[in-house]
N, C-alpha and C positions, 0 to 999 in steps of 0.2 A: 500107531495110535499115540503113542507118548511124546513120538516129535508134533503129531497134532493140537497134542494138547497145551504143550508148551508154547503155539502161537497164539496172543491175545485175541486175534480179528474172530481166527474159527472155533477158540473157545465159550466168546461171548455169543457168537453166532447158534453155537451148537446148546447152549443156556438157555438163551430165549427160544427156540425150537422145542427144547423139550420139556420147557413149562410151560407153553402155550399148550402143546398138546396134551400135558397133566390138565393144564384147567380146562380145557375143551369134555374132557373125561369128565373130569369135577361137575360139572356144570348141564351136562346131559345125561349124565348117569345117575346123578343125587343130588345136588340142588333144585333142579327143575321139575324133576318127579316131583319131591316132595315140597314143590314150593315154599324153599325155603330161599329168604330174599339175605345175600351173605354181603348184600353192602357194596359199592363200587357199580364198575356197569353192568356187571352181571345184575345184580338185584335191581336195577333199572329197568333193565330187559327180563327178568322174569317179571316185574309188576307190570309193564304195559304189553308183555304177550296174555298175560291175564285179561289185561282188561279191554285189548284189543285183539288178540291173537296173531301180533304182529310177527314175521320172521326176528327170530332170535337172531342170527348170524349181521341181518339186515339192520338189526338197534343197533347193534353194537358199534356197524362200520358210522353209522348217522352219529353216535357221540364221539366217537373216534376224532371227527375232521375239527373243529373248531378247539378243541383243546390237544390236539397236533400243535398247534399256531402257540399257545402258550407252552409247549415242552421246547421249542427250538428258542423261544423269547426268553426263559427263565434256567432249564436247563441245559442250554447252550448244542452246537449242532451234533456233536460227536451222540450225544445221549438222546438228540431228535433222531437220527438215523434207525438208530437200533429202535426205538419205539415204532419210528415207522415200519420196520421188518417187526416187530411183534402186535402192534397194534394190524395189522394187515393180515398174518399169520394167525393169530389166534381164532377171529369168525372164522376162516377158512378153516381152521379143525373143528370148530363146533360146527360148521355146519358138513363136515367129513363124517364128526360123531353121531350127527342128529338120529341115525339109527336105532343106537344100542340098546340096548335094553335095560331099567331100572337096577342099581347093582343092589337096592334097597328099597323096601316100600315103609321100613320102621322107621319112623321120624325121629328117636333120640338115635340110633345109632346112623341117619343119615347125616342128623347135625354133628356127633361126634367123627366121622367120618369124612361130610363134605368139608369139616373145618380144617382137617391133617392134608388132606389130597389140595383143598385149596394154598392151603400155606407151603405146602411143597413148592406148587408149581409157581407160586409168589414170587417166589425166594428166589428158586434158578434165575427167574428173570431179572429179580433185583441184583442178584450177585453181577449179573452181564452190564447194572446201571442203566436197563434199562427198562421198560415197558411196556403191556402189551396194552395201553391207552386207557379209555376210558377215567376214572377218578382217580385211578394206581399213579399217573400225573400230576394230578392235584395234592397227593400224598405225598408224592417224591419233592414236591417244591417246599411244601412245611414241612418235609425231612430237612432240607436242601436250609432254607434260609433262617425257620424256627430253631435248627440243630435239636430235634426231637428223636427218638429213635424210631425205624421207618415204619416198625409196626401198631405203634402208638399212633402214629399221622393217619395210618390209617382205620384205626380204630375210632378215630375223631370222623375225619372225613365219611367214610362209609355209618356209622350211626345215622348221621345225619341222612342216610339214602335210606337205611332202615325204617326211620319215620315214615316214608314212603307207601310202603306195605300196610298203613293200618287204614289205608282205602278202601284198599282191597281184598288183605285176611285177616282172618280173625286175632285176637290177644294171643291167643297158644302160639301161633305163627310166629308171630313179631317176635315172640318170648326164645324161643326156640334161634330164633334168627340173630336175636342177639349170643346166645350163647357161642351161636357157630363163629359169628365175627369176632370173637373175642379167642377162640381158638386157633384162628385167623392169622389173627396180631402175634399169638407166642410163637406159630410154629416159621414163621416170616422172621423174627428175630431168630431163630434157633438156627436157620437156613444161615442169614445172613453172617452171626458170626463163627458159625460153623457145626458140623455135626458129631464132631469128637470133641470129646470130654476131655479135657487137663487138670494138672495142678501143680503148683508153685512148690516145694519143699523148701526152706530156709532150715539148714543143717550148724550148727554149730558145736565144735567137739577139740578136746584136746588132740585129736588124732586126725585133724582135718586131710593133713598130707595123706594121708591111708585111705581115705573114704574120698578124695578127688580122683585119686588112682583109681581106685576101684569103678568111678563113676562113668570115667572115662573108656578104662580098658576092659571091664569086664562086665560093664552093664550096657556100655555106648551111648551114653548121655552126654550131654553138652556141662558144663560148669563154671560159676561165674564165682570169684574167690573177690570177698570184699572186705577188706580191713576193717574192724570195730573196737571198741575200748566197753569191755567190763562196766558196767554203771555203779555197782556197791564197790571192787577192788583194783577199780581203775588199771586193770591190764589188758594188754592191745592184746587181743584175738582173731580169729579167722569166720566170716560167714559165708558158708557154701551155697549156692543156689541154683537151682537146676530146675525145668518144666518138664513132666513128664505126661505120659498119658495115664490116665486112673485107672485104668484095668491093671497098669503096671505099679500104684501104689505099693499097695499089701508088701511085695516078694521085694522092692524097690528098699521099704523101710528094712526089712526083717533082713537083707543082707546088709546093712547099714549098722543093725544094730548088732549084727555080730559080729562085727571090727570094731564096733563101741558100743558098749549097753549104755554109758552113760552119755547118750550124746543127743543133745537137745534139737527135735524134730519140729518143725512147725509147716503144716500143709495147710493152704488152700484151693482156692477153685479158680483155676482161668479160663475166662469166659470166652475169650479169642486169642487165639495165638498165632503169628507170621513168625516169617524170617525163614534163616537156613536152618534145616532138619526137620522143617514143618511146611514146605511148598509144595506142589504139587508135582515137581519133577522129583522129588525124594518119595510123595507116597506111589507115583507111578514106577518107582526103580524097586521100592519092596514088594509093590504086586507083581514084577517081571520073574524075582526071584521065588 
């Protein structure tokens, strides 16, 4: 499984698979019950099965085909492909799901609900860069050339599908529907740059050489030593900098500070973190162990 993962082709493959079938869930189990319209094709095809009773799986493949034609035109063919396996793939699981049974008949907790299960399966597929069609396209291009962030594009875009809905349900609908797309939009970002939590420590201490030791050998941290000059007494210094994960704060500072009580801690929050000790063949080598 880990050598699996480590190929891009069956990685991205295996992304949009299993967020197509996250939203096929989304989308037959608690949007559509509750007629809640979350914007994109789906909220398309929930307003005209409304108002026509048309197959769900059937709208979606009909928006699918002409904005295909703009995904290979704007976002080039490698990210045509894969839309076209998700854009292809996803009707086919909702119409696999069309089954199931309501996971919800409570409309706040469907909209709190369809908006996490939507933005899951969002996410997978955007992390693959690609799509499973519909407006998710139209989103990805003013990600792509607005330089917007991708859940904002679509928070824009899908709105504008929302208006849609006030044909045919009522204000609480609409109201409701907006909420869930805006749920939507954070948990698509939160996917996107990831689902662990970091932070930045910037450590500066008379004792720096003691607490990179330690950082290194007894905590297993990475450490980046930058030369700095005192601003009031103009003497050259050391600042230590290291990313860790936040569950590992607390015990991180507190062995820090008992090789230096006096040693100036400054933490933030990193919102996305790459590179080496944070790839996916390192967290697949900690879950082997």
């Amino acid at each position: 499984m880990k050598k699996l993962m480590e190929n891009t082709r069956f990685r991205e493959i295996f992304l949009v698979t299993i967020g197509a079938f996250i939203l096929a869930i989304s989308i037959n189990g608690i949007l559509l019950p509750n007629l809640l319209v979350a914007g994109g094709a789906n909220g398309l095809a929930v307003v005209l099965h409304a108002l026509f009773n048309w197959n769900i799986a059937f709208v979606l493949y009909m928006i699918n085909i002409p904005l295909l034609v703009l995904c290979f035109i704007f976002l080039g063919k490698q990210t045509g492909l894969k839309t076209i396996y998700g854009s292809m793939s996803y009707p086919f699981f909702v119409w696999l799901t069309s089954g199931i049974a309501p996971l919800t008949d409570n409309l706040f907790l469907a909209t709190i609900y369809g908006g996490v299960v939507t933005g899951v399966g969002l996410g997978f597929v955007f992390r693959a860069e690609a799509s499973t069609g519909g407006t998710a396209i139209i989103s990805q291009i003013v990600h792509k050339y607005a330089k917007i962030p991708i859940g904002a594009a679509m928070s824009i875009v899908d709105g504008l599908v929302i208006l849609t809905a006030f044909i045919v349900f009522d204000t609480e609908i609409v109201l409701y529907s907006l909420i869930c797309l805006f749920s939507i939009g954070r948990v698509v970002d939160a996917v996107q740059t990831g689902l662990g939590r970091y932070k930045n420590m910037l450590i500066i201490s008379e004792k720096a050489p003691l607490l990179q030791q330690a950082l290194l050998e007894q905590l297993d941290k990475g450490v980046t030593r930058i030369p700095i000059e005192g601003g009031f007494d103009k003497t050259p210094k050391t600042l230590l900098m290291t990313t860790i994960k936040e569950r590992d704060y607390s015990m991180i500072r507190e062995h820090l500070l008992a090789i230096d009580n006096e040693a100036f801690i400054v933490s933030m929050n990193a919102s996305e973190v790459h590179g080496k000790g944070f790839s996916i063949k390192r967290i697949m080598e900690q879950i082997d162990y």
